[in-house]
Structures are given as structure tokens and as C-alpha cells.
Biopython code that builds the backbone (N, CA, C, O; Angstrom):
import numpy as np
from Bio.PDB.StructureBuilder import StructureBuilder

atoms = [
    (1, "UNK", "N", (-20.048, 41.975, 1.640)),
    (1, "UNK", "CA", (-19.683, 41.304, 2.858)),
    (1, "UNK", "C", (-19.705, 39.784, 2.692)),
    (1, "UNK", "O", (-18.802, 39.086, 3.154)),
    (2, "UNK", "N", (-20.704, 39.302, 2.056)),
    (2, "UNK", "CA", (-20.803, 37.864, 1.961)),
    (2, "UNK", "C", (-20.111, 37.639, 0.778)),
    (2, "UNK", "O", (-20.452, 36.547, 0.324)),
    (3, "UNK", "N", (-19.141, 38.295, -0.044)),
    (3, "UNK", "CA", (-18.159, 37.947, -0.638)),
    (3, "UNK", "C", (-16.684, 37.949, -0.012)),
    (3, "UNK", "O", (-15.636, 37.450, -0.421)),
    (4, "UNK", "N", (-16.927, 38.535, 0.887)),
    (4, "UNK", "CA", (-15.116, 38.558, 1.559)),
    (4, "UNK", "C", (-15.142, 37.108, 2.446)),
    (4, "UNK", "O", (-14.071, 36.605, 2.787)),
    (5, "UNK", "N", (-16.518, 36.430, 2.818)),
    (5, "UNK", "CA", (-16.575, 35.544, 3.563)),
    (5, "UNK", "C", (-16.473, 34.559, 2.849)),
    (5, "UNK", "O", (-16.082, 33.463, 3.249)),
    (6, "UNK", "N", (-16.818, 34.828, 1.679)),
    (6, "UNK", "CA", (-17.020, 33.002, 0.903)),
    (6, "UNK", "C", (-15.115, 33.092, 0.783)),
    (6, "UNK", "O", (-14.545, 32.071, 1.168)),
    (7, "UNK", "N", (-14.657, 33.682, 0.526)),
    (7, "UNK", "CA", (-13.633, 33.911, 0.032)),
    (7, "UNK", "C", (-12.516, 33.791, 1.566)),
    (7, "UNK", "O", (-11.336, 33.444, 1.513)),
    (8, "UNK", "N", (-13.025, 34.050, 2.427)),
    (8, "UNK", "CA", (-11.911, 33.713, 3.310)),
    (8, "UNK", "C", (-12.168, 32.109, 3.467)),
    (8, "UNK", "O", (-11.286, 31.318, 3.799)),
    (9, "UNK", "N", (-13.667, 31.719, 3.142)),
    (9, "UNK", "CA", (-13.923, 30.398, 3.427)),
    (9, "UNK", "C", (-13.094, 29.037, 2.312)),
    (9, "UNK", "O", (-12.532, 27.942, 2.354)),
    (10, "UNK", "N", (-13.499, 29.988, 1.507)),
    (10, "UNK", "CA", (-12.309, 28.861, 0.461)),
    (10, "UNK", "C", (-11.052, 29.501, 0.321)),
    (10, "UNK", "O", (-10.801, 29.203, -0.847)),
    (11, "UNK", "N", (-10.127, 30.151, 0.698)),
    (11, "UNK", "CA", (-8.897, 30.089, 1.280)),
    (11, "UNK", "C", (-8.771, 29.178, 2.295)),
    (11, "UNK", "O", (-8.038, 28.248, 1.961)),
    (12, "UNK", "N", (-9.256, 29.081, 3.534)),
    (12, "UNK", "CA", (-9.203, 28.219, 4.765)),
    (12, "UNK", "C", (-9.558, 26.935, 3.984)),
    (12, "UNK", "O", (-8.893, 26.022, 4.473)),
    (13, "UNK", "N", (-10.319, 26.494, 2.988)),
    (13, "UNK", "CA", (-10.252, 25.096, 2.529)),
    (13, "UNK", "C", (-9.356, 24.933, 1.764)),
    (13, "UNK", "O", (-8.706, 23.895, 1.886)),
    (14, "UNK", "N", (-9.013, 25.849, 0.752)),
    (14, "UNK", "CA", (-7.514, 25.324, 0.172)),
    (14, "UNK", "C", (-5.755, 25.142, 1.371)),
    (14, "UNK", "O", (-4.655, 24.600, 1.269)),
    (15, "UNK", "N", (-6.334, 25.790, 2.150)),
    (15, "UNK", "CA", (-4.807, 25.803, 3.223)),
    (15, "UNK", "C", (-5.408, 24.509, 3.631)),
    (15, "UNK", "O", (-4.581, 23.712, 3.188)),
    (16, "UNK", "N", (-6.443, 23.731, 4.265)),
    (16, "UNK", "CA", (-6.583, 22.437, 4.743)),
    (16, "UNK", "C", (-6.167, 21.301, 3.596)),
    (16, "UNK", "O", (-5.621, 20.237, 3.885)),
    (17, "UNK", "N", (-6.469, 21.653, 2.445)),
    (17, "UNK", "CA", (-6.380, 20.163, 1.495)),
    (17, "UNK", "C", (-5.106, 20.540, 1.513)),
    (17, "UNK", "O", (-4.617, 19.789, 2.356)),
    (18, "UNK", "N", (-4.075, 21.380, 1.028)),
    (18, "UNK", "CA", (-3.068, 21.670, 1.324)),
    (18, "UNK", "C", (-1.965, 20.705, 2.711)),
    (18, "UNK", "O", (-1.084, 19.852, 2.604)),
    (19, "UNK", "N", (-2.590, 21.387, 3.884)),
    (19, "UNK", "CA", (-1.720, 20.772, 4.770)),
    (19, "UNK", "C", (-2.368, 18.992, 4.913)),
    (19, "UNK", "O", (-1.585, 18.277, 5.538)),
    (20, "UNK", "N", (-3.610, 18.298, 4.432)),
    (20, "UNK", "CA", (-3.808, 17.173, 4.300)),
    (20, "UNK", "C", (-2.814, 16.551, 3.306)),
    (20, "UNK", "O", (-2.697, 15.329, 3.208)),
    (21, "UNK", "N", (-2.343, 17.127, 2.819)),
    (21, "UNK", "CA", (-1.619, 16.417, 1.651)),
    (21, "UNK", "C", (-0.038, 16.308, 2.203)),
    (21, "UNK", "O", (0.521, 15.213, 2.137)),
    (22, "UNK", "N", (0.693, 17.516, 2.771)),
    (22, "UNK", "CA", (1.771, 17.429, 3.364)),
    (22, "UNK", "C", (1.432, 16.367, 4.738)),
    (22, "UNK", "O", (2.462, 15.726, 4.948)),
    (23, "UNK", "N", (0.638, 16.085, 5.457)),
    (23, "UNK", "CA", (0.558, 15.017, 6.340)),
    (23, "UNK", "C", (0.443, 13.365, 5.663)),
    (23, "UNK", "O", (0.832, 12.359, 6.257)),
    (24, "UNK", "N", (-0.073, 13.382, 4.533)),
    (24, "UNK", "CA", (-0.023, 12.263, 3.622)),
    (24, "UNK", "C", (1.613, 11.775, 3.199)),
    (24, "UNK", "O", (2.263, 10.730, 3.217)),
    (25, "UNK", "N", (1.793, 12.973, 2.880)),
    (25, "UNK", "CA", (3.153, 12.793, 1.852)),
    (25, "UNK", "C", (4.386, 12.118, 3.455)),
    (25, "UNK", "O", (5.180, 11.178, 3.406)),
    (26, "UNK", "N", (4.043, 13.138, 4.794)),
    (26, "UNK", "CA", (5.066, 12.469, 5.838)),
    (26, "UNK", "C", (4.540, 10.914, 6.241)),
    (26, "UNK", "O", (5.370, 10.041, 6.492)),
    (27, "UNK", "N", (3.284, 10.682, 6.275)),
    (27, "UNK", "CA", (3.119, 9.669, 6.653)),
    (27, "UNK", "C", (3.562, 8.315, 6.348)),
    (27, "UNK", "O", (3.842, 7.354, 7.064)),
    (28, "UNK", "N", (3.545, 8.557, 4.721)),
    (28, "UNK", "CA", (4.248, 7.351, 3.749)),
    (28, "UNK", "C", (5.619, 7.687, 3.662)),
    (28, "UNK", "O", (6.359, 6.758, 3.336)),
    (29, "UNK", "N", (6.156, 8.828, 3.883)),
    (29, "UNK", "CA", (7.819, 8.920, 4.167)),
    (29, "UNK", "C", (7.940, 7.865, 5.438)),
    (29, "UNK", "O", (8.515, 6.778, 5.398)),
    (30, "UNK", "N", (7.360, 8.362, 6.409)),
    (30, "UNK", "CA", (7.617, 7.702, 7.958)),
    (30, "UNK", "C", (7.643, 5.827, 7.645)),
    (30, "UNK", "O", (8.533, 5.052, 7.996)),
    (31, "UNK", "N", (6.226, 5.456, 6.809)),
    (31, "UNK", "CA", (6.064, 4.299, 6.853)),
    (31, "UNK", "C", (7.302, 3.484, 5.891)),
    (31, "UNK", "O", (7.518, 2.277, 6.006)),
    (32, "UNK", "N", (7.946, 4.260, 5.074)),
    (32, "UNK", "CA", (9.027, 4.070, 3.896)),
    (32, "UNK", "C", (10.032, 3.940, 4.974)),
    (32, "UNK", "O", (10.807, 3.090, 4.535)),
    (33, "UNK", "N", (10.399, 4.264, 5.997)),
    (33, "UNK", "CA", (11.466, 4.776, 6.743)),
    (33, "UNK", "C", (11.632, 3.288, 7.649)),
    (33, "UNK", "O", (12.615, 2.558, 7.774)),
    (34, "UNK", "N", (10.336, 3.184, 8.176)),
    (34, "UNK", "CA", (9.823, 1.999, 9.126)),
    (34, "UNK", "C", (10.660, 0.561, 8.492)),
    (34, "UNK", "O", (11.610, -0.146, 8.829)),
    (35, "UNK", "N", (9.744, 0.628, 7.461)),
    (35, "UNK", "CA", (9.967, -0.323, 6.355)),
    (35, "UNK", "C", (11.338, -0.761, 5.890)),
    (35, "UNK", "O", (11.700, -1.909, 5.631)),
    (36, "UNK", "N", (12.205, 0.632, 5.817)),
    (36, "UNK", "CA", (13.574, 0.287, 5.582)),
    (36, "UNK", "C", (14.584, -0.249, 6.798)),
    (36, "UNK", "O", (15.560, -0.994, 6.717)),
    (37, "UNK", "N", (13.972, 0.422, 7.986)),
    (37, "UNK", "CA", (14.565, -0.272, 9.139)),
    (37, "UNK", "C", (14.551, -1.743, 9.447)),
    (37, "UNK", "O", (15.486, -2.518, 9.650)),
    (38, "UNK", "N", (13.137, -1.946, 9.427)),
    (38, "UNK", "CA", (13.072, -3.320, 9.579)),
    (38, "UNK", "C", (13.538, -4.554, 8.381)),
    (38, "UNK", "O", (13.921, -5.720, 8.477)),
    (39, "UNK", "N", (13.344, -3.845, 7.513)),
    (39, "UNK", "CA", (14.267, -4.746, 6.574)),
    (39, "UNK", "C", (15.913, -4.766, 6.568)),
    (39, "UNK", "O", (16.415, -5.636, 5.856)),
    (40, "UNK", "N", (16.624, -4.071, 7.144)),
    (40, "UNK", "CA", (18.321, -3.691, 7.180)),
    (40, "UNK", "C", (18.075, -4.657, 8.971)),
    (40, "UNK", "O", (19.196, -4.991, 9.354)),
    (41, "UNK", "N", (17.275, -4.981, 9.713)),
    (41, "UNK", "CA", (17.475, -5.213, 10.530)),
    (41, "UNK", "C", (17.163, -7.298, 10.337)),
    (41, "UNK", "O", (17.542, -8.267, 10.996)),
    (42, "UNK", "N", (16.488, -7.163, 9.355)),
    (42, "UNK", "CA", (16.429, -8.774, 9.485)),
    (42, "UNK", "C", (17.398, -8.927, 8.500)),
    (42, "UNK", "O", (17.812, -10.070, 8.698)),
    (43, "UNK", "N", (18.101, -8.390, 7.414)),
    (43, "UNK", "CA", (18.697, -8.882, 6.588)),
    (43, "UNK", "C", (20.093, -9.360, 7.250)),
    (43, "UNK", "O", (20.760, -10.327, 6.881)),
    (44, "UNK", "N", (20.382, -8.494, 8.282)),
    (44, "UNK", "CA", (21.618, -8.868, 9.159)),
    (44, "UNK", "C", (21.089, -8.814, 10.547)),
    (44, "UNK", "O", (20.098, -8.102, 10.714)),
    (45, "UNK", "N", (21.506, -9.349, 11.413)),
    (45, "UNK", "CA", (21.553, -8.959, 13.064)),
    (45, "UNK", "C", (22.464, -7.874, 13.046)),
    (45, "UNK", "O", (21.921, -6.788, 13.250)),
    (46, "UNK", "N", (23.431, -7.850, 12.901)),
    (46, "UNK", "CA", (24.831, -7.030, 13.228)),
    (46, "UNK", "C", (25.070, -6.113, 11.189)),
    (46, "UNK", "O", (25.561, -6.728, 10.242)),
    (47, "UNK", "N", (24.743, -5.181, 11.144)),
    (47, "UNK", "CA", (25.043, -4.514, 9.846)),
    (47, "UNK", "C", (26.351, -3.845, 10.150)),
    (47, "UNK", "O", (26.701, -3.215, 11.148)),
    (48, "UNK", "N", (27.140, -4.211, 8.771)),
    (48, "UNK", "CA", (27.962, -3.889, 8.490)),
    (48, "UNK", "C", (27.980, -1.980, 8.623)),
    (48, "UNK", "O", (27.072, -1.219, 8.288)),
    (49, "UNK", "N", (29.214, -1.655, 9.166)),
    (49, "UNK", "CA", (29.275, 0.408, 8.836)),
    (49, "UNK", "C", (28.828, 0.889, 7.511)),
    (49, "UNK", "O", (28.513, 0.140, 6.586)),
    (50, "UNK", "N", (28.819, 1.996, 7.476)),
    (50, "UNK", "CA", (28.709, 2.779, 5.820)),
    (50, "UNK", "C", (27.596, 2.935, 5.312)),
    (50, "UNK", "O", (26.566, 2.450, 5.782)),
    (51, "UNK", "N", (27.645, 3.491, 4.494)),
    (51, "UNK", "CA", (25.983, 4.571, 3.844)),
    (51, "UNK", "C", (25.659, 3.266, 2.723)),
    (51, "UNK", "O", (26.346, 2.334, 2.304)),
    (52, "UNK", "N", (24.272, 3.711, 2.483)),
    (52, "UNK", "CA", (23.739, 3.365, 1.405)),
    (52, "UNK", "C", (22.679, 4.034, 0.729)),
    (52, "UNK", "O", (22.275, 4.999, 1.377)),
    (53, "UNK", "N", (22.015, 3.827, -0.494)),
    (53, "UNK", "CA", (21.006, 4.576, -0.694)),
    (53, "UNK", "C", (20.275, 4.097, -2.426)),
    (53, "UNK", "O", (20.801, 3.608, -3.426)),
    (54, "UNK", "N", (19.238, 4.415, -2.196)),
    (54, "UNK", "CA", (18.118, 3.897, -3.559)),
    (54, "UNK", "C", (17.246, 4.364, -3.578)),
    (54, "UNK", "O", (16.877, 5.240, -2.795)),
    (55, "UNK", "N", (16.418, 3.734, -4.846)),
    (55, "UNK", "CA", (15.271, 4.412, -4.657)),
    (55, "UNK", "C", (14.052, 3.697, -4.591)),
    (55, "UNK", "O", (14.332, 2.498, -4.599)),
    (56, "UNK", "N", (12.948, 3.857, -4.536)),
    (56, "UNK", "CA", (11.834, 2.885, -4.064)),
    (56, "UNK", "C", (10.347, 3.613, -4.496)),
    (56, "UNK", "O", (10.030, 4.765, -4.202)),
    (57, "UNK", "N", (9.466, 2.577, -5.320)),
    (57, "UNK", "CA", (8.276, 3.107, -4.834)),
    (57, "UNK", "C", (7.411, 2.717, -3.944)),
    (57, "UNK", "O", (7.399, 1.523, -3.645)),
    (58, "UNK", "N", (6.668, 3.456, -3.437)),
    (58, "UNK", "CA", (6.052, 3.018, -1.994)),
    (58, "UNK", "C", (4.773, 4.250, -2.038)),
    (58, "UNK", "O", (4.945, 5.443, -2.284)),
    (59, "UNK", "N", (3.560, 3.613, -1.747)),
    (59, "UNK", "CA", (2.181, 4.106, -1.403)),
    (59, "UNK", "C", (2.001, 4.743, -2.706)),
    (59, "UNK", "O", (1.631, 5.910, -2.575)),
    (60, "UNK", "N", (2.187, 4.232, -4.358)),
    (60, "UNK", "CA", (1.705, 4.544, -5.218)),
    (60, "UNK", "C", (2.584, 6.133, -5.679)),
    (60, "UNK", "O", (2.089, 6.980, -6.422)),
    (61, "UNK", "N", (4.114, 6.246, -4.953)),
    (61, "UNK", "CA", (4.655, 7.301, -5.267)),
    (61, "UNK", "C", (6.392, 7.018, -5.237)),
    (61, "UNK", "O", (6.958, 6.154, -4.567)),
    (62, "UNK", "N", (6.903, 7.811, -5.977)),
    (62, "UNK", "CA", (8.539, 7.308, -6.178)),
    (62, "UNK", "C", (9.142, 8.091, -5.070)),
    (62, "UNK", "O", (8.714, 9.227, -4.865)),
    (63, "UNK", "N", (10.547, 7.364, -3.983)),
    (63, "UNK", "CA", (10.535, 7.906, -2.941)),
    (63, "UNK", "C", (12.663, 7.984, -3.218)),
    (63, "UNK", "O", (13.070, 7.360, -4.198)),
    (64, "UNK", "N", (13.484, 8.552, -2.543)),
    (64, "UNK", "CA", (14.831, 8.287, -2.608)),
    (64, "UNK", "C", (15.396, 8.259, -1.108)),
    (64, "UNK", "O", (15.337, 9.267, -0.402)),
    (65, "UNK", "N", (16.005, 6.921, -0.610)),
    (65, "UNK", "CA", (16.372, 6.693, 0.482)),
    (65, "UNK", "C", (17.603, 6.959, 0.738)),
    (65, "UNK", "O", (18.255, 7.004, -0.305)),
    (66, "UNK", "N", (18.417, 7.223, 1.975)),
    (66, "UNK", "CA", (19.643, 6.701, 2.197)),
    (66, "UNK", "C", (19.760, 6.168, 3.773)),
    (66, "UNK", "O", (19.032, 6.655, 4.638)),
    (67, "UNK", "N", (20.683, 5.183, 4.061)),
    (67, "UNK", "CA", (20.746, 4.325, 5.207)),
    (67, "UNK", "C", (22.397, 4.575, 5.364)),
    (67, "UNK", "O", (23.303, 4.525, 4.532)),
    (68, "UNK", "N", (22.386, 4.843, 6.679)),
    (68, "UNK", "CA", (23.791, 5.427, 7.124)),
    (68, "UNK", "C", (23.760, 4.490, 8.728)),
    (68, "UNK", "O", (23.176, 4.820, 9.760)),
    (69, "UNK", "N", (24.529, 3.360, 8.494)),
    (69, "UNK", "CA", (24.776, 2.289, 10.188)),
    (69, "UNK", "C", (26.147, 2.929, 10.560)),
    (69, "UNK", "O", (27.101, 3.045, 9.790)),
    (70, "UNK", "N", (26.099, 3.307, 11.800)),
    (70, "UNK", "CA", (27.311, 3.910, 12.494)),
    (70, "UNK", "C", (27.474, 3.141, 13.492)),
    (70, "UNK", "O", (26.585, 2.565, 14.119)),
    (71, "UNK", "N", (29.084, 3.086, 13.751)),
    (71, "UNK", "CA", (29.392, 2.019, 14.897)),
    (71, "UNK", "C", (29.062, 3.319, 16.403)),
    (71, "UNK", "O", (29.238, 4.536, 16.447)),
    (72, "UNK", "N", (28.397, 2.069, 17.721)),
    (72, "UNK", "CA", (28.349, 2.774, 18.801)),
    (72, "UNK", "C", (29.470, 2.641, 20.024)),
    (72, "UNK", "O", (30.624, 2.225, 19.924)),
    (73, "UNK", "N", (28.997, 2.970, 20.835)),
    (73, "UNK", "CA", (30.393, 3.202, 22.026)),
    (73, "UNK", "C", (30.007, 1.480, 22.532)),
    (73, "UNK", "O", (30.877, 0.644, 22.777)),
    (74, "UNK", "N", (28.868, 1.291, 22.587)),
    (74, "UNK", "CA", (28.730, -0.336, 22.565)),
    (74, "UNK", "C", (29.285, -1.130, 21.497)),
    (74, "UNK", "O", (28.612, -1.420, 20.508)),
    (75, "UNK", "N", (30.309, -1.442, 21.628)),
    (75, "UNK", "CA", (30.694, -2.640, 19.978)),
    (75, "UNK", "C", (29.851, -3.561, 19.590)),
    (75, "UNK", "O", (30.066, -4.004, 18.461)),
    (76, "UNK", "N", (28.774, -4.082, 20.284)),
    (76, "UNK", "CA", (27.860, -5.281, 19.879)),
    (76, "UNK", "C", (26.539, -4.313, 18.816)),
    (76, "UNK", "O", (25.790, -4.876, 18.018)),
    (77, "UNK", "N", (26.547, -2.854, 19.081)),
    (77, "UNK", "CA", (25.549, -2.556, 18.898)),
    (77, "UNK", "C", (25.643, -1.697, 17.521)),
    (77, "UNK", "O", (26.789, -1.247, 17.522)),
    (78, "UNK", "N", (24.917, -1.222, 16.249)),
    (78, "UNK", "CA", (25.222, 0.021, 15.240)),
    (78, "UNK", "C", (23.564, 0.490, 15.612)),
    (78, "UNK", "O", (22.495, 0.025, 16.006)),
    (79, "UNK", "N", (24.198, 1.715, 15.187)),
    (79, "UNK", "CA", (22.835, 3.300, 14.969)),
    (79, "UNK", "C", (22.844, 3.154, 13.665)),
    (79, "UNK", "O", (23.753, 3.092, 12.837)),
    (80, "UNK", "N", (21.336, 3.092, 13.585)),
    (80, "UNK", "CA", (21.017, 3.280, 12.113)),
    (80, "UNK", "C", (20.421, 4.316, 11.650)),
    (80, "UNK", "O", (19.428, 4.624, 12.308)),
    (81, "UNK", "N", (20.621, 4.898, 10.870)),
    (81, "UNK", "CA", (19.584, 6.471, 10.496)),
    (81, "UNK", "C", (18.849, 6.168, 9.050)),
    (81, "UNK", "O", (19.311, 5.429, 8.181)),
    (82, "UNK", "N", (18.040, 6.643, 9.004)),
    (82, "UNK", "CA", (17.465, 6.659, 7.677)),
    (82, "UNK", "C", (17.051, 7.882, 7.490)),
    (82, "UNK", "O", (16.791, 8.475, 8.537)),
    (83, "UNK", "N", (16.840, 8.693, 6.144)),
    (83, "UNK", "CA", (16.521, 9.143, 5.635)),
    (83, "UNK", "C", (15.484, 9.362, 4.310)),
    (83, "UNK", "O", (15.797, 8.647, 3.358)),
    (84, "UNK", "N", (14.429, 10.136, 4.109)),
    (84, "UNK", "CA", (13.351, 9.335, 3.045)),
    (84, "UNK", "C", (13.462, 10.807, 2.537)),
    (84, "UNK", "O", (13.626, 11.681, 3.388)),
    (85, "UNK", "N", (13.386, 11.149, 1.238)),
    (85, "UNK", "CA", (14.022, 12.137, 0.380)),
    (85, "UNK", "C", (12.720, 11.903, -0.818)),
    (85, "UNK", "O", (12.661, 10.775, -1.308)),
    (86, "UNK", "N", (11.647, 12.993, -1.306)),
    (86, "UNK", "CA", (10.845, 13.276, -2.504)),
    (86, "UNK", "C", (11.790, 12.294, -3.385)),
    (86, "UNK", "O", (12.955, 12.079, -3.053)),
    (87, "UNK", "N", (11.269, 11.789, -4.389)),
    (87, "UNK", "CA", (12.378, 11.331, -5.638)),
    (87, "UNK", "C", (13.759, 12.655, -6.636)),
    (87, "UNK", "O", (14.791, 12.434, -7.270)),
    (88, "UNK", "N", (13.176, 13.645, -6.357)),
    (88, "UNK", "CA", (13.542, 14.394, -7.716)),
    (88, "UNK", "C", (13.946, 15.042, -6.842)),
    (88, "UNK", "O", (14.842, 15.497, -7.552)),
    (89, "UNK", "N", (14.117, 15.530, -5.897)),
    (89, "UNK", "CA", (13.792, 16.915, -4.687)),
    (89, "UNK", "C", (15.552, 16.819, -4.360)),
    (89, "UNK", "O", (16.087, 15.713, -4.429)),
    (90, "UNK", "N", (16.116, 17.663, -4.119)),
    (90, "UNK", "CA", (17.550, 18.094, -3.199)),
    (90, "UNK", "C", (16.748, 18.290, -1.746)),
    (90, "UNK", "O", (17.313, 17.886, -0.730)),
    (91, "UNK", "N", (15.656, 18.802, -1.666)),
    (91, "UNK", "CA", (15.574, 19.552, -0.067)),
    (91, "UNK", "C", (15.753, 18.764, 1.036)),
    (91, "UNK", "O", (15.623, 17.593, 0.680)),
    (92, "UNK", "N", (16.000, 18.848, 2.257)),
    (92, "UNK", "CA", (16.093, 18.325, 3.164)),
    (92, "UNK", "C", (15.144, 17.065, 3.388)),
    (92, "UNK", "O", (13.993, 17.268, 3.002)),
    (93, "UNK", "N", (15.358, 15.948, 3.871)),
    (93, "UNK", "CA", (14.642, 14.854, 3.977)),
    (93, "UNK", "C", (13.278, 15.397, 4.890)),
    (93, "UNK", "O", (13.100, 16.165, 5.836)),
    (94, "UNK", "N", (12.280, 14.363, 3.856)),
    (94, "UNK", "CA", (10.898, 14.765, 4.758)),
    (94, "UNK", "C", (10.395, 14.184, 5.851)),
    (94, "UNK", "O", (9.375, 14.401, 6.505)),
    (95, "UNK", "N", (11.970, 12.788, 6.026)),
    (95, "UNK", "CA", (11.500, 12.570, 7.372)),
    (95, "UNK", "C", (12.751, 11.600, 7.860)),
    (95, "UNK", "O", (13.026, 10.614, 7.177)),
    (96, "UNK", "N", (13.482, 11.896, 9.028)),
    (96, "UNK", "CA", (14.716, 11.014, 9.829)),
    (96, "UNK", "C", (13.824, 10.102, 10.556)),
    (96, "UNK", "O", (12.697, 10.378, 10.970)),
    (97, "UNK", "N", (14.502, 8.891, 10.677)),
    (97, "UNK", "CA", (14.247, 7.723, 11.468)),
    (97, "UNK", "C", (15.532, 7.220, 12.105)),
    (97, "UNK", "O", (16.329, 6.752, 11.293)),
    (98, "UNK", "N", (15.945, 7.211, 13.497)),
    (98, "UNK", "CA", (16.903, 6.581, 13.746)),
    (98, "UNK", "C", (16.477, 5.245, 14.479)),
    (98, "UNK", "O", (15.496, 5.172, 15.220)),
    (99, "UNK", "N", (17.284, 4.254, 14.200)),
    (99, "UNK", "CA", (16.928, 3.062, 15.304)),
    (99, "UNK", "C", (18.379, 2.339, 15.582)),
    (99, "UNK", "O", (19.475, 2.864, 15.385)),
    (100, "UNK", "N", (18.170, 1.198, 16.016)),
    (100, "UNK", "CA", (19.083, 0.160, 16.339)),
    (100, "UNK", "C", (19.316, -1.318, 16.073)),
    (100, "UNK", "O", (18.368, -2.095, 16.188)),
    (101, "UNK", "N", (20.784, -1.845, 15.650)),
    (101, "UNK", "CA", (20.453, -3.270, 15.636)),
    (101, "UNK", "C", (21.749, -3.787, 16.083)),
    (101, "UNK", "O", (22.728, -3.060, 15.917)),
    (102, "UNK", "N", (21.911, -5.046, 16.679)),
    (102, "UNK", "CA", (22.901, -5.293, 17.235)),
    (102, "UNK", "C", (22.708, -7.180, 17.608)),
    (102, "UNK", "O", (21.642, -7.793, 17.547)),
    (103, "UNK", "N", (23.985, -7.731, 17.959)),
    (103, "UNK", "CA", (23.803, -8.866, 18.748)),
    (103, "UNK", "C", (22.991, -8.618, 20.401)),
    (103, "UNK", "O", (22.015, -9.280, 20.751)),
    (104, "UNK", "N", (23.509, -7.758, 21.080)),
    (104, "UNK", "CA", (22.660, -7.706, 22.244)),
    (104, "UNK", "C", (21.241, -7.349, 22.306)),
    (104, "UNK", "O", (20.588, -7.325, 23.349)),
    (105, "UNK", "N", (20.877, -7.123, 21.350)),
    (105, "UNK", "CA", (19.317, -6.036, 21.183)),
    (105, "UNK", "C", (18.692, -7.561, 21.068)),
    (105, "UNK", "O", (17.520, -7.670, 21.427)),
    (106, "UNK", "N", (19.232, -8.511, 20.693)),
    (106, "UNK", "CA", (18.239, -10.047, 20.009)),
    (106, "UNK", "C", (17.624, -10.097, 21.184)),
    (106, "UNK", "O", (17.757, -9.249, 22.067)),
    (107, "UNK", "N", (16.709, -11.399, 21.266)),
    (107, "UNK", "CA", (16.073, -11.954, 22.425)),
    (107, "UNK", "C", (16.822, -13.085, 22.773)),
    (107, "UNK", "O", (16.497, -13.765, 23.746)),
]
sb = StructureBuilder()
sb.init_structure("model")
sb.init_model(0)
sb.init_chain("A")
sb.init_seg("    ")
for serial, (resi, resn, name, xyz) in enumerate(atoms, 1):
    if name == "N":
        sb.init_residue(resn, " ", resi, " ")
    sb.init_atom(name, np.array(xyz, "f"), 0.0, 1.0, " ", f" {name:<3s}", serial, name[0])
structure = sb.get_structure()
């Protein structure tokens, strides 16, 4: 009996370091994401349309971006999306960021 318990007990600790690590890995996606916004947003007020994409390291890990500015039904304004992608990985991005930049958005 007190073997089925130790044993469910370290299962339940390997599923926690587990999902600690997938909350790590989104967090520095998110902050990679942040990071890329605000930099596409001071480099221009008004960004040009069309994709882009690179790669970056960030929080001591290699990350692959892409930045896609789409024109809006507002002409002063573009949607920006980002995307933050494992380095090596095809799978779906581990984390979307959309924001905004425009002449009217200034102060």
C-alpha cells in the first residue's frame, strides 16, 4: 500500500515539474512576443504591410519569430500579429500576440 502511494506521489511531482516548465517556456514566448511588439512599434510609428521573421535568443534559449502588419479598415492604423515559434519546432506557435500601431494611436 505504501508503495502505490509513494508512487502516485512521484508521478504527481513529475506532472508538476513538467507543467512548471511548459509555463516557463510560455512565459518567455509571451515576453519574446512583448518585446517584438514594442520594438516594430518604435522603430516606425506607421509600419510598413507584409510578414517578417527571425530568429532570436531570449531568456537563455533560441526562439523563431514571425511579424505579420496588416492594413486596417482605419488607414492611419496596422494590426500587428506576432508569433513566437520553439527554434527547431514546425508546431503551432507557443504563443500569438496581436497589437497595434498607427499615427492616431500616438499621444
Amino acid at each position: 500500500m505504501l508503495a502505490l502511494a509513494l508512487l502516485a506521489l512521484t508521478r504527481t511531482a513529475a506532472t508538476q515539474v513538467q507543467a512548471f516548465g511548459d509555463l516557463r517556456e510560455r512565459t518567455l514566448a509571451g515576453w519574446l512576443a512583448a518585446d517584438l511588439l514594442a520594438e516594430t512599434r518604435l522603430s516606425s510609428q506607421f509600419p510598413a504591410t507584409g510578414k517578417s521573421d527571425g530568429k532570436r535568443k531570449f531568456g537563455g534559449r533560441d526562439w523563431r519569430w514571425e511579424l505579420n502588419v496588416e492594413s486596417t479598415d482605419v488607414v492611419t492604423i496596422r494590426r500587428l500579429d506576432v508569433h513566437i515559434y520553439e527554434a527547431a519546432d514546425k508546431a503551432p506557435p507557443i504563443v500569438e500576440l496581436v497589437g497595434s500601431s498607427g499615427q492616431d494611436l500616438q499621444p
